[in-house]
N, C-alpha and C positions, 0 to 999 in steps of 0.2 A: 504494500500500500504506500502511495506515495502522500507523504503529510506535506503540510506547509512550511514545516522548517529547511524539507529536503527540494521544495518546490522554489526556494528561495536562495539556497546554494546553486543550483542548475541558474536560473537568472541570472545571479551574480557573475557566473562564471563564462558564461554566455556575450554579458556585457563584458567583458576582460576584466573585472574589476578583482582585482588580488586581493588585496586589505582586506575587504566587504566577505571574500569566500572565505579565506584562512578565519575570520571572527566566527560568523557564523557556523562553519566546520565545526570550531571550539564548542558552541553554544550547543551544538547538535549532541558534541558526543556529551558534554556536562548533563544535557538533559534526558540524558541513558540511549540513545539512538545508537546501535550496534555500528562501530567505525567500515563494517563490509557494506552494510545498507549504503552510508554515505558514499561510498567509493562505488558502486553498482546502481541507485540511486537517483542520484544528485549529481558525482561529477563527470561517471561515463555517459551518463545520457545527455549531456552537455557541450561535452566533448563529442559525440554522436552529432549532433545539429550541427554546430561548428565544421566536422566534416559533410556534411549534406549540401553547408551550406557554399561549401567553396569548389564545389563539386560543380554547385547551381552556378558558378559564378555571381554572388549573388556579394560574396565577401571578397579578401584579398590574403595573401599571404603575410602580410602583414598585421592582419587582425588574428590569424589561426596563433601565432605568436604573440599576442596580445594574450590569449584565449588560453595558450598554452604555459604562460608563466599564473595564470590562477590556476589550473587544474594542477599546478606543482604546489600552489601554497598550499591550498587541500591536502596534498598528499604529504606536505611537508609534516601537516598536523598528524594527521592517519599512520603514518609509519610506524611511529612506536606501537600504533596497535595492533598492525597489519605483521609486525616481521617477528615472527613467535617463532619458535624450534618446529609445529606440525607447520607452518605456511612455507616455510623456508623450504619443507620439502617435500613438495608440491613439483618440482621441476625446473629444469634448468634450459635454458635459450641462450645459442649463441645467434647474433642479431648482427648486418650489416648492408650498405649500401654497392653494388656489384660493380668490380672495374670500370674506370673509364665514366664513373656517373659518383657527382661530387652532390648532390639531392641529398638533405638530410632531417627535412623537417619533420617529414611522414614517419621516417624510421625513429627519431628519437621519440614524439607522439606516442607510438608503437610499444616504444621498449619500456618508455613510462608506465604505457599503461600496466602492462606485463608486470611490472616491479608491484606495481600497485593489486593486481591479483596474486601477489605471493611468489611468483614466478623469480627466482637466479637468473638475470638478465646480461651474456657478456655479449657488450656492445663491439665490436670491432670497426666503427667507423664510416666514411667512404672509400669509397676506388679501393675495395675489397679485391684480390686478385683470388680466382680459383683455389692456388696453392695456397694461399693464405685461410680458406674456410676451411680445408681439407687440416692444417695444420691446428686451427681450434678446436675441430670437433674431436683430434686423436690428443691435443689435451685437455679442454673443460669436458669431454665424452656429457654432451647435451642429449636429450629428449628430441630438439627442434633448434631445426636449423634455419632461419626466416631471412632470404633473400628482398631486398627492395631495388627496386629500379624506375626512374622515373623517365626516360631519354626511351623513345623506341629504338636508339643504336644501340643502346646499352641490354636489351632482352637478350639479346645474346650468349651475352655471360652468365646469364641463369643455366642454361644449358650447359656452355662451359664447365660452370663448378659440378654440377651436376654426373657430369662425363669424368671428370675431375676425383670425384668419389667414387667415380664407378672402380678409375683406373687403380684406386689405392684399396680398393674392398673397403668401402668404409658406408657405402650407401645404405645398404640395412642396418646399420648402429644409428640412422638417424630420422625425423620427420622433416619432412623439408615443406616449410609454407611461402610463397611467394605474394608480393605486393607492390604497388605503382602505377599511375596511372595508364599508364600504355599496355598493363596484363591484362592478361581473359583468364577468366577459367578455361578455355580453350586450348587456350598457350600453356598452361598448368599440367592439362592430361599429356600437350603433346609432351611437352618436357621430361613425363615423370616423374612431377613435383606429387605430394600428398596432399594438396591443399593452396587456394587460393581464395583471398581476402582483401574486398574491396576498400573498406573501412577498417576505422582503427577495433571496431567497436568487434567487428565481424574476427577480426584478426587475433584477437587477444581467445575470443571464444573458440575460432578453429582451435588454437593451442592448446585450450586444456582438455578438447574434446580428443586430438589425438595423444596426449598426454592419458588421458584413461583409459584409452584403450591398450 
């Protein structure tokens, strides 16, 4: 059920307003509102419009940044409640942007949110090369491995790293999710990937759906 308190954080956060979420966040948990409510709630469904809305063109890049430093003070508050010994292992993500494509908003977005479901998130950056995912996943040995690319030259190297795992036997130690504007789910099957996620909202949920399995 969505109350008023949590109907007021999503607003706030909506409007970029940091201060105004992070307070209210406080108020929410002081007045016994479970900190996953909040985080499921109030800032991912917020976070959710935000991408809808720049999708519509409707926003700019410039406002999802806005948008994106309140959904951190939220989270800034939520952490201590969020990072216990059972959530911490919940699963682990190693998370980056594919060679040749320097796009980073969606993916950090992304890996927030992830952190914010409980999720071990190693972030590796941009212009990710092949050998370089191949080289994470044989040491954080993650669950999910979440490819981003925004540049349709860059789809490419999805495949690549993909090919890449195959070559070193490492492709069955991992789930691999892809994301960016220029993916399909089309491009996902032909690839080989386990999964494709248009939004941040959808992407954080693929994850823990193949994380249970």
């Amino acid at each position: 059920m969505i109350t008023p308190e949590l109907e007021l954080i999503t607003k706030a956060l909506i409007k970029g307003q940091a201060n105004r979420v992070k307070t209210l966040v406080v108020l929410a948990i002081e007045n016994g509102i479970d900190p996953r409510t909040v985080l499921e709630k109030a800032l991912m469904p917020g976070m959710q419009v935000i991408g809808g809305q720049l999708k519509d063109n409707i926003i700019y890049i410039s406002d999802v940044l806005i948008a994106s430093r309140a959904m951190q003070a939220g989270l800034h508050v939520l952490k201590p409640f969020l990072a216990n010994p059972q959530q911490s292992s919940r699963g682990k993500v190693v998370i980056g942007t594919v060679a040749g494509d320097l796009h980073e908003i969606g993916k950090n977005l992304i890996a927030m949110m992830l952190c914010g479901a409980g999720l071990e998130v190693i972030d590796l950056g941009t212009d990710v090369q092949p050998e370089d995912f191949a080289q994470a996943i044989i040491d954080y040995q993650p669950n999910i491995l979440a490819m981003s690319a925004m540049l349709t030259t860059t789809l490419g190297m999805m495949s690549e790293t993909i090919k890449e795992l195959d070559r070193r036997d490492l492709r069955n130690k991992v789930k691999i999710i892809i994301g960016g504007s220029p993916a399909t789910q089309e491009f996902a099957y032909a690839i080989h990937a386990d999964g494709y996620a248009f939004d941040v909202i959808k992407a954080v949920d693929l994850a823990m759906k193949l994380i249970a399995r």
